[in-house]
Phi, psi and omega in degrees: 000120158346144161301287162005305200264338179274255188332329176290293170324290162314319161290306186296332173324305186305313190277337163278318170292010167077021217252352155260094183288184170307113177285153199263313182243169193270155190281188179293138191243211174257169197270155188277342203275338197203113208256006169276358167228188168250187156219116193234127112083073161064014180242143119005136161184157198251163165251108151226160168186171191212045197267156200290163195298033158110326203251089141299291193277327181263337173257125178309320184298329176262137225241093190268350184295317193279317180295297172313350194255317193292308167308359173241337140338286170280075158014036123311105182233044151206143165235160169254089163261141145348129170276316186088002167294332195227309182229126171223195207235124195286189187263131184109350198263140178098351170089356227259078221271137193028071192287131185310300217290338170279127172228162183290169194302138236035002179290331200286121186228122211237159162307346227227126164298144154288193168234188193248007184257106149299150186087061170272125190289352209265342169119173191072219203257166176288170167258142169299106182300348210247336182257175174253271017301087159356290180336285215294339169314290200296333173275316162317329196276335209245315166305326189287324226256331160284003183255332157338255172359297176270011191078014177264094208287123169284131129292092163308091180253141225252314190210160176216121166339185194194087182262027198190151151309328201266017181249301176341290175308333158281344213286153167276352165294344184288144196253000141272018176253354165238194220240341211297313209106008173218210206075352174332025212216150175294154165319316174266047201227306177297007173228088168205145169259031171221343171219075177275304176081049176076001165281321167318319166298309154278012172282315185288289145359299189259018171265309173304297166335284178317289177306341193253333162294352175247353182309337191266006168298152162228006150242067192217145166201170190236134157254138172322286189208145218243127174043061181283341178281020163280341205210032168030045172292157178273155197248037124291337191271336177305269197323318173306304183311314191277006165247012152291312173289319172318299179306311190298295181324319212288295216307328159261021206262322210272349166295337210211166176300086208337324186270020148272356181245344182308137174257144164289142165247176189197148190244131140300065196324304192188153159293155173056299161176157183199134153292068160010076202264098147089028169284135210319150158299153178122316220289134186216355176229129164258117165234123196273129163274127168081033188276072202197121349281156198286106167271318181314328179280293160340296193289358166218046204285309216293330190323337224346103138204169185286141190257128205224175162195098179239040157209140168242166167140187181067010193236030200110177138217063158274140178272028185263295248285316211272343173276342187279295193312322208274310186280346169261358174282311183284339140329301198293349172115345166316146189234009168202129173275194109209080149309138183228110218255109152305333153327349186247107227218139157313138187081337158230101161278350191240049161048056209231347171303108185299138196216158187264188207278347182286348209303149161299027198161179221221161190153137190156149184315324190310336187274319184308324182299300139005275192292321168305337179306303185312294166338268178319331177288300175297324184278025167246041174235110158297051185304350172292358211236014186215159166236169190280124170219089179267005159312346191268006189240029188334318196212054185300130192290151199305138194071039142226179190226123164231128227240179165175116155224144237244139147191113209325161145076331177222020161176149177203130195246150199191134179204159213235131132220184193290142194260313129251222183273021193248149148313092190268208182307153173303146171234139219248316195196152205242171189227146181213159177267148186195135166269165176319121183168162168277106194245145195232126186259135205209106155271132209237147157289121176277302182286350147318294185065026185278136172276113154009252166207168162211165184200184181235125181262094147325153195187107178281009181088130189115204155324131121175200203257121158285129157308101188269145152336180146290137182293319196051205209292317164192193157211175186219135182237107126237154184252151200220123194270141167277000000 
């Protein structure tokens, strides 16, 4: 039988056959009262996290039960993983030292059976596209269900660009690596709905395959695809794939309410920052990578939906650089962080890896800690209940960068550090807009969460001034109406 025809027949069987019940909670959504955050598992909630480069699940080799326990010690709750379906990484690419997404040789594990056909360039046998591999279900199933455990939301991202010959050359999509007969077409071909070479079809399949193994998660949601504007994919072929999950969710739906089965998708726009013009429907996270100063959230705040940044790097691996980044995207109104920390390598799973100094990035228990402070700060925020606002900032002194989300009369949340690399002048005191009210003002450590100082303010409303601490490296102001 045609490949076509082995996989068509096998999906509608799953799906007539009844073979996905129902999950006990609805996954995670947007929140309904502010559709700029979410809602997990009946709570308001932000995404940080500070987590390894995607291949959890695809390198045999990496020990995700020790990973997942370390990120939720630090009350981290999100990772991004890899299907292993389409891409993975040879070892060395990207400058990237002992990178999870590369995994060594036989180590590599795809949604896809081998076949009994030698010559997977990656080593071993080819794979077959029409058939699955039970393993690799079973190892997905056991990762999702300890990140289940901990509050830890996966982001599934479904495809990656092929930005070298040489991933090209790996892929079980290349057509000397599978047994099927497709794939004939350049790299920069397979994610199009006109020069596919017969890849489209499996594509759709193994979207479907995936959504129908996850359905009963609720801490999970999928991106399309990781950077599609590096290799210009057309965001027609983006939009198919997110209404492929959709039809796939519809389809199994009818045991249950559509929105208990629904998942959030999520598109990966642009580096740095883009307006967003004229985005496909389904769509409920735009996430941007390397968005410092978070512009992104500003140029698309009116979308309300959540605004994300779930790659960092290139900026060093000073843990400053990436806490300032962290703390002004979610000022700015962003509801999810995700650094992405190289410290975390097969064999050192609780992120303990020294990494040298060429790495494209940042990462380390210390940040982590960091990041947990960042935690611990938003949740003593009703943020569903505030907006990114700097009118309470009339006149930030000169040589800083400063943020403020707002909930008008009773909390203003507020962070400072040097706007560049030059250190700037002391700065001795801030001046802020305040409405009429009794105030309890808390200078805060940001790599810490430690308090300052603090004092209580009267305030008749209008102008006025606060004593600021030394800035150092960066602060934090919140006020609190009593």
């Amino acid at each position: 039988m045609h490949f076509r025809h082995v996989v068509a027949v096998a999906w509608f069987g799953a799906l007539v056959g009844g073979l996905f019940p129902l999950g006990a909670a609805p996954p995670i959504s947007l929140h309904p009262d502010n559709p700029h955050y979410f809602l997990f598992r009946g709570e308001p909630t932000v995404l940080i996290s500070s987590a390894e480069h995607y291949g959890a699940v695809l390198n045999l080799d990496f020990d995700y039960v020790t990973y997942l326990a370390t990120l939720a010690r630090d009350k981290l709750n999100h990772t991004r993983v890899w299907t292993g379906g389409v891409y993975f990484e040879p070892q060395g690419a990207f400058n990237i030292a002992r990178n999870t997404l590369a995994p060594a040789p036989g180590r590599f594990i795809s949604p896809y059976a081998r076949s009994r056909e030698p010559g997977f360039a990656g080593g071993g046998n080819k794979f077959d596209l029409s058939q699955w591999d039970p393993a690799y279900f079973k190892r997905l199933h056991s990762f999702m269900r300890h990140a289940s455990r901990r509050g830890v939301v996966v982001e599934m991202n479904l495809f990656c660009p092929m930005y070298e010959e040489k991933e090209w050359l790996l892929s079980p999509y290349h057509p000397s690596n599978n047994v099927n007969r497709v794939g004939p077409v350049d790299r920069n071909g397979i994610y199009t709905l006109d020069q596919h070479g017969g890849l489209l079809l499996a594509e759709e399949i193994l979207v479907q395959k995936i959504v129908q193994e996850l359905a009963d998660y609720d801490n999970l949601y999928y991106e399309v695809m990781n950077e599609p504007y590096a290799k210009n994919v057309p965001l027609d072929w983006q939009a198919h794939i997110a209404e492929r999950i959709v039809q796939t969710e519809a389809a199994f739906a009818k045991r249950d309410t559509l929105e208990r089965r629904r998942h959030l998708i999520s598109l990966n726009i642009a580096n740095k920052s883009a307006k967003i013009q004229n985005p496909p429907p389904n769509i409920s996270i735009f996430n941007f990578h390397y968005a410092t100063p978070p512009e992104a959230v500003d140029l698309n705040y009116h979308l309300n939906k959540v605004i994300g940044e779930n790659e960092t790097g290139f900026r060093g691996t000073n843990d400053a650089v990436y806490r300032t980044e962290a703390w002004d995207f979610l000022m700015a109104g962003g509801a999810l962080f995700s650094h992405l920390d190289y410290s975390f390598v097969a064999g050192q799973e609780k992120g303990t890896f020294v990494y040298p100094a060429p790495q494209p990035g940042g990462g380390s228990v210390a940040f982590r800690k960091q990041m947990r402070a960042l935690h611990d700060f938003m949740s003593q925020l009703d943020f569903v209940l505030m907006h990114p606002d700097n009118r309470i900032l009339p006149a930030v002194p000169p040589g800083l960068s400063a943020r403020a989300l707002v909930q008008p009369g009773r909390v203003y949340a507020i962070y400072l550090h040097p706007a560049g690399a030059s250190p700037p002048a002391p700065v001795t005191s801030l001046q802020l807009e305040l409405p009429a009210g009794h105030y309890r003002a808390e200078w805060i450590i940001p790599a810490t969460g430690k308090e300052m100082r603090s004092e209580s303010l009267r305030h008749r409303g209008g102008a006025c001034t606060l004593a600021m601490p030394p800035l150092g490296e960066d602060v934090a102001l919140l006020i609190r109406a009593h």
